[in-house]
MISE-852991 format. One record per residue (C-alpha): x, y, z. Coordinates in pm, whole numbers. Example, Ala and Ser with C-alpha at 12.3 -4.5 7.8 and 13.67 -1.06 7.14 Angstrom:
REM MISE-852991
xx	yy	zz
1230	-450	780
1367	-106	714
//
This chain:
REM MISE-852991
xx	yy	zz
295	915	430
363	703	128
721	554	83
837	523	-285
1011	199	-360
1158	84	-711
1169	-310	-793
1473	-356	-1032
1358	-752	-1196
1670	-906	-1346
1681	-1140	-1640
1754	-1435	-1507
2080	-1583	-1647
2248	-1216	-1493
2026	-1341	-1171
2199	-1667	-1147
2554	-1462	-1136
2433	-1220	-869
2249	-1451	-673
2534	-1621	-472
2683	-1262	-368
2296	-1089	-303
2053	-1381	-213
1898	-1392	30
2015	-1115	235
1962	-843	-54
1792	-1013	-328
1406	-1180	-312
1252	-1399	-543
890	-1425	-634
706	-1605	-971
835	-1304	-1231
1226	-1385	-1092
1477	-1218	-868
1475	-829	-795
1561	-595	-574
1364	-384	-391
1550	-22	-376
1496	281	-190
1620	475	-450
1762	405	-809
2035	649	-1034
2051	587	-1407
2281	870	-1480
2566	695	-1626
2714	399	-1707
2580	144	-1451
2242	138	-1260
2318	206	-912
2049	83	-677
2039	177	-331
1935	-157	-144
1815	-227	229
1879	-554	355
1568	-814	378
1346	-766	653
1411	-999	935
1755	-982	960
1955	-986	1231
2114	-646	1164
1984	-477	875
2169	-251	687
2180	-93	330
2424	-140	-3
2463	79	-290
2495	-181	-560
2596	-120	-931
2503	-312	-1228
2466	-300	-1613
2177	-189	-1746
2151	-514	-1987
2079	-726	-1657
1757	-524	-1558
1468	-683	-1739
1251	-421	-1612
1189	-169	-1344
857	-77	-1121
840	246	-913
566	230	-686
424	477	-401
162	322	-197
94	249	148
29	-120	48
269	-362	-98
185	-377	-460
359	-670	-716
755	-710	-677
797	-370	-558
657	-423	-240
743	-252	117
//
């Protein structure tokens, strides 16, 4: 069965900020910038809340509900494949 993940891509001066809080462990980095790769976004209200699992290969992974404004998302990709596609991958 096909998972659905969303890649939230932050603009990167709000990336910079985050990034010594989220990186490595939560945040990943590829040639567009740093995102997140969620299992599941809300944009009902007045922050983005992004549900976020921890890298894979960590020692003990776990997941973070994170909340951000929406002026730091640069854009967003929802994606349901099998195979890792762009930012948003598995």
């Amino acid at each position: 069965m096909s998972k659905v993940r969303t890649g939230v891509l932050l603009f990167d001066e709000w990336a910079e900020h985050l990034k010594p809080v989220f990186y490595p462990r939560y945040m990943m980095k590829n040639a567009f910038g740093y995102y997140f790769n969620c299992d599941q976004i809300d944009a009902a209200g007045p922050l983005l809340t992004m549900t976020v699992p921890s890298v894979k290969g960590e020692e003990k992974p776990d997941t973070v509900e994170i909340q951000i404004p929406y002026g730091y998302v640069k854009l967003t990709l929802k994606v349901k494949r099998d195979n890792p596609f762009g930012f948003a991958n598995a």
